[in-house]
N, C-alpha and C positions, 0 to 999 in steps of 0.2 A: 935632842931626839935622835935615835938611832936609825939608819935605812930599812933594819928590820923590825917592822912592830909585833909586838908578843899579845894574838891574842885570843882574848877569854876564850871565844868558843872550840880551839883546838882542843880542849878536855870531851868537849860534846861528841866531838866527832870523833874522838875515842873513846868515848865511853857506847854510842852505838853502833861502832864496827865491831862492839866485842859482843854486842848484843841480837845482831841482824845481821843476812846474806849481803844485802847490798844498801850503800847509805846514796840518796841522793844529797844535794848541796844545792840550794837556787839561791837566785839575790838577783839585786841590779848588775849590768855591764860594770867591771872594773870594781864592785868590791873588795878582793883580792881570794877568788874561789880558787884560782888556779895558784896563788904564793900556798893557800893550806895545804893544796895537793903536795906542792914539791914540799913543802915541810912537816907532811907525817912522816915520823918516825921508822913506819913500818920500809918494807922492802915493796917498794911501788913500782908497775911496770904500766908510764907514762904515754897516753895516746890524748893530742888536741886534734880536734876531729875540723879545726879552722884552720888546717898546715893540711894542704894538701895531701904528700903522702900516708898521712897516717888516715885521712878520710879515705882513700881510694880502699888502704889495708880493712879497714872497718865495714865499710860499704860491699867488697868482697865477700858474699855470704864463705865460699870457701875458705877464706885465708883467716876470715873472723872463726870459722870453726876451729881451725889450726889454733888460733891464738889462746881459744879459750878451753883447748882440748889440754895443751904444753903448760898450762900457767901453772899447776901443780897446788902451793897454797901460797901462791902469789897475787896481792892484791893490784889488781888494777884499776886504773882510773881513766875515765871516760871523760874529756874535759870538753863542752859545750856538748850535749850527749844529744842534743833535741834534733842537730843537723843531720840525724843519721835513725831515722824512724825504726826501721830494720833491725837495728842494733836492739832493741828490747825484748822481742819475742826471743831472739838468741840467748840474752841471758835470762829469759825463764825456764827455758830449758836447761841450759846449764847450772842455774841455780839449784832446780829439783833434781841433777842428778847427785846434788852433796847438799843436800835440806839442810844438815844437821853443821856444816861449816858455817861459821859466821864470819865476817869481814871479808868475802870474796871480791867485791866489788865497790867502786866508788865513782859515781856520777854528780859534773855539773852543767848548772846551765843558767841561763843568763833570761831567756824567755821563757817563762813558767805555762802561758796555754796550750804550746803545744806537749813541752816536757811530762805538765802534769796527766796531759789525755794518755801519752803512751806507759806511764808508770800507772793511772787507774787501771787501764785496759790491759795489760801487758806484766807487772808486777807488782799487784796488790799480796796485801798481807807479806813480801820477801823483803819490802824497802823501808826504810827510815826515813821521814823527807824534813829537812833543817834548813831552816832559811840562814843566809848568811848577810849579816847587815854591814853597812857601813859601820865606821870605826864608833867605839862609844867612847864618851869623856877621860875614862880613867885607863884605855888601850891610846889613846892619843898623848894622852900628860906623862903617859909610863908612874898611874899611881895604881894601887892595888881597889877591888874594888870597895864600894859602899855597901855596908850591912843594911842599909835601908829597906832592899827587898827581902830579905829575911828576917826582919822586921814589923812587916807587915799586918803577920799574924799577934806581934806581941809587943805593941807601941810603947807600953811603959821603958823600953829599950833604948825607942828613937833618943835619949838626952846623954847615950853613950857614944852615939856617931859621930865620924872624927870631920873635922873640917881638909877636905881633901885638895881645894882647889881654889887658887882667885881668882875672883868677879872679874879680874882684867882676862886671863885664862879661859874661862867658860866665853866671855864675849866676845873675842877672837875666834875661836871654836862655831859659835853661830856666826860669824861674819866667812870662815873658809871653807864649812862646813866640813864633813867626815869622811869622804873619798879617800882613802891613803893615797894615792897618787898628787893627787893636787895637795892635798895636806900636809905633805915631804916638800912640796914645791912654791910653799903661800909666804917666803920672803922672797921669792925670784917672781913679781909681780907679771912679768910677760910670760912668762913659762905657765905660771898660775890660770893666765884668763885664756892659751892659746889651749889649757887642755879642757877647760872648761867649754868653751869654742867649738873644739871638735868631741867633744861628749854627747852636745845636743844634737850637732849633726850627725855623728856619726848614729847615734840614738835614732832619730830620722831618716836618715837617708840612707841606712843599712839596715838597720834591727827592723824598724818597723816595717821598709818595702820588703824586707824579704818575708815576713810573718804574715801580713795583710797587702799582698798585689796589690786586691782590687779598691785600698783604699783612697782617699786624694787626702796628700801627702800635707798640699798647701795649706787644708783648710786644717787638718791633724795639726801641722807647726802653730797658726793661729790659736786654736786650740790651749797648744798647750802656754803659748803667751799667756791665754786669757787665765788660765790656771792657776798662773804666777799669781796674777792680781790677786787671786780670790782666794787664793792661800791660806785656810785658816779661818774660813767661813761656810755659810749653808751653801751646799751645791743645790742650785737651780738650775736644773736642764734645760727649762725654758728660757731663762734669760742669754745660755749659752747660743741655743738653737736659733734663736732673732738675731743675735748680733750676726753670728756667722751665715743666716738664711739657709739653716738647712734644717731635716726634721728632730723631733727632739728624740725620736728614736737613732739616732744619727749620731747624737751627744751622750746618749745611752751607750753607744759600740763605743766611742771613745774614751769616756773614764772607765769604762770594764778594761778598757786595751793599759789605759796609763796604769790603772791598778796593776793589772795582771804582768806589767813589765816593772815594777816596784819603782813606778817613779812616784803613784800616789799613796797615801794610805785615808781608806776611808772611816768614816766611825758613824755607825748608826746613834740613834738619841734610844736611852735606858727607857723602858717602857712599864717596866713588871712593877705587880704589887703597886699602882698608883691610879688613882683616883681626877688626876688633874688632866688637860686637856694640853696632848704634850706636840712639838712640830713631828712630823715623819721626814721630812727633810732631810737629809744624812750631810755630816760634816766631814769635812777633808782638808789635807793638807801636801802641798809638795816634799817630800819625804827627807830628802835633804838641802839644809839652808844652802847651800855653794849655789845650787841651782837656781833657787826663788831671787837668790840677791844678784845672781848674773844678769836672768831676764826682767830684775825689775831698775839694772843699772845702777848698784849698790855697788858703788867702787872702793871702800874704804867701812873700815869698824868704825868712822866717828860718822859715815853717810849713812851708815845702818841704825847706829843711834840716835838719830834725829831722823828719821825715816818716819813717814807717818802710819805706815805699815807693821813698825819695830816690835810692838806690844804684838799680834797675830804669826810675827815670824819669828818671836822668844817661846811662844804657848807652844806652836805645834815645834820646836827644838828640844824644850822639857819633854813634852809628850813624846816624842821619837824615842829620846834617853829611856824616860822612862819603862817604854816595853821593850827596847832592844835588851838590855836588862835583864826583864822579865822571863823574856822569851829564851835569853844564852843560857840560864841557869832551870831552867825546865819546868820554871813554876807555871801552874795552871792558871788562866788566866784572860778574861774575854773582856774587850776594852770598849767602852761606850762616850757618848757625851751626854749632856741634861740639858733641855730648856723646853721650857713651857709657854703657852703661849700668850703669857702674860711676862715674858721676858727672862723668868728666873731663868737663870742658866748657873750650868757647874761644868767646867772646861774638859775633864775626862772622871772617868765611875771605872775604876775596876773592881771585877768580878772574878772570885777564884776561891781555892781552897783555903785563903785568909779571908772570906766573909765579901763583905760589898764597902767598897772605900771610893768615897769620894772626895775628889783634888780641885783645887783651883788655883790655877800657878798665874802670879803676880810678877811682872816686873820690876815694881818701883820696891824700897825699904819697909815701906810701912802700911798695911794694911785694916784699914779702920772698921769701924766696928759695920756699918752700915752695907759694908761688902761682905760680911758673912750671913746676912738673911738668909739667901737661895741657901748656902751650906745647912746652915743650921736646920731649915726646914726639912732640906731632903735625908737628914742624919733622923730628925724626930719620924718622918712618915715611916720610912724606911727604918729604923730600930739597927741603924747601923752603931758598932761600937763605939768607930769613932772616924773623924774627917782631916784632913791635912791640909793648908795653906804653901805652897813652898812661894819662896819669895826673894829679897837682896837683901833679910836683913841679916843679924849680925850673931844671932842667940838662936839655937832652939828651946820652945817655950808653947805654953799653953796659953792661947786665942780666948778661947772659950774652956766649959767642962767635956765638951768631948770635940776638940777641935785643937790637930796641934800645928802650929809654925814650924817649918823647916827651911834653913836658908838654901838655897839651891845648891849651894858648895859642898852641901853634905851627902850629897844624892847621887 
């Protein structure tokens, strides 16, 4: 593995500077928003608004005039753009003086509730907003990616997809999870957990007291403990709000907070077009495995494996893959879970301009017949084409007639 990783989404972000005044870039702390920066292509002139003097230069309404008067059709980049509120109304002016220029700007940032209010309020319709995720499987292995999401629309396909990856590979992967920082660093075992260490503090004790003052910090860190646990199950506000004695509107501010700082991702339950009596409960998961196995004291790929957790922290790892994916190559795409309240459940449903597909990701090899009920039914209700199994095993192959198996490795 090389110090520099090559990835997918640098096509994105040039393919919409050629198409938009200005692109924003959000994700989590330390995805790697600020390595895209310095490695477009274009002729970049670099400002991190967390180095003091280039906050002071920015914050300067004059000298920000200056900056943006001289640029000529030089792209600039705004690296954590959200500490500098001011700095937006500047580049809507400046945008509208050259509408018809595209690529003038390039913003990132790390904290999305405040980023996103001043890009609504401030440069709608001039921006492009791209989320930047952590690393996906085939930007971490250095393989090319899987045809699986272009696919989608035309599954007689899937039994062309190449086997990209070993079971030992992919398991590792959810054991270090996708941070390139730590993921460069996950055979130097103390370097590994010291940055994992100071992620969540630093996540804590910086990101979050500077974004919400007035929040208590303590019961936020507990929190996000209890998060760990529940990884990959129905979020119950109540059950969060008793343990920690506060209200459940209280637990309401803090998964909108873990979401809106992409530590969570949530998934509502598919609703449309059904007749059955489904949970409203919304599912969720901690976004990347590094973090769920740090705070649940998973110190090793064979402690993960024998975890009794392992099966709920392999589901939401595919499911991560899965939309990161989705989402770098532009496909349309809105992600849900299934269960009923007689138990059927189906793990994630996407929805998109390949129709409605329902997934149920397996751990083990072998998947019996008695485990595709829920699928089957919700493929006949719903008049879906067809439903997909991925799983460990060894062949892709047909389940059912409209249900196909795909080993993970192919994805």
């Amino acid at each position: 593995m090389s110090a520099e990783i090559k990835r997918d989404i640098e096509k994105s972000i040039q393919f919409l500077l050629k198409s938009f005044p200005a692109v924003a870039l959000l994700g989590a702390r330390q995805v790697g928003k600020s390595t895209l920066l310095k490695n477009l292509p274009n002729q970049v002139k670099f400002y991190d608004l967390e180095r003091a003097s280039d906050y002071e230069k920015i914050s300067d309404s004059s000298q920000l005039e200056l900056i943006l008067q001289d640029r000529g059709k030089e792209l600039i980049a705004f690296d954590e753009a959200q500490l500098c509120p001011s700095l937006f109304s500047a580049l809507r002016v400046s945008i509208d003086e050259s509408r018809d220029q595209n690529g003038q700007f390039i913003l990132t940032g790390s904290s999305s509730p405040h980023l996103i209010k001043n890009i609504s309020e401030s440069l709608a319709g001039r921006i492009a907003i791209l989320e930047v995720p952590q690393l996906t499987w085939n930007e971490a292995l250095e393989k090319k990616q899987s045809k699986f999401y272009e696919y989608l629309s035309s599954p007689e396909k899937f039994k062309t997809l190449k086997n990209l990856y070993s079971r030992q590979d992919i398991e590792e992967l959810c054991f270090t999870g996708l941070y390139p920082e730590p993921f460069l660093k996950r055979k130097k075992e103390v370097e590994y957990r010291l940055w994992l260490e100071n992620y969540i503090k630093t996540y804590i004790e910086r990101d979050i007291r500077s974004l919400f003052p007035q929040l208590q910090l303590d019961s936020y860190k507990r929190f996000i403990k209890m998060l760990s646990v529940s990884s990959g199950e129905l979020f119950k506000a109540s059950n969060f709000a008793k343990s920690l004695d506060v209200a459940n509107s209280t637990i309401k501010k803090y998964i909108e907070i873990a979401e809106g700082t992409y530590l969570w991702r949530n998934l509502n339950c598919y609703s449309k077009n059904t007749k059955k009596r489904l949970v409203k409960t919304p599912k969720g998961y901690i976004r990347d495995t590094s973090i769920v196995n740090y705070l649940l004291n998973v110190n090793s790929k064979e402690d993960l494996l024998s975890h009794p957790a392992f099966g709920q922290i392999w589901e939401s790892f595919v499911i991560e893959q899965i939309i990161k994916n989705i989402q770098n190559q532009f496909i349309r795409s809105d992600f849900y879970f299934y269960r009923t309240h007689h138990q059927a459940e189906i793990d994630l449903i996407l929805e998109g301009e390949f129709g409605l597909v329902p997934i149920e990701i397996k751990s083990g090899a072998f998947t019996k017949k008695f485990q595709l009920i829920a699928l089957k039914s919700f493929i006949e209700e719903q008049d879906c084409k067809f439903g997909i199994v991925i799983n460990n095993a060894s062949e892709i192959c047909r389940l059912d007639e409209k249900i196909y198996q795909i080993p993970v490795n192919y994805i």
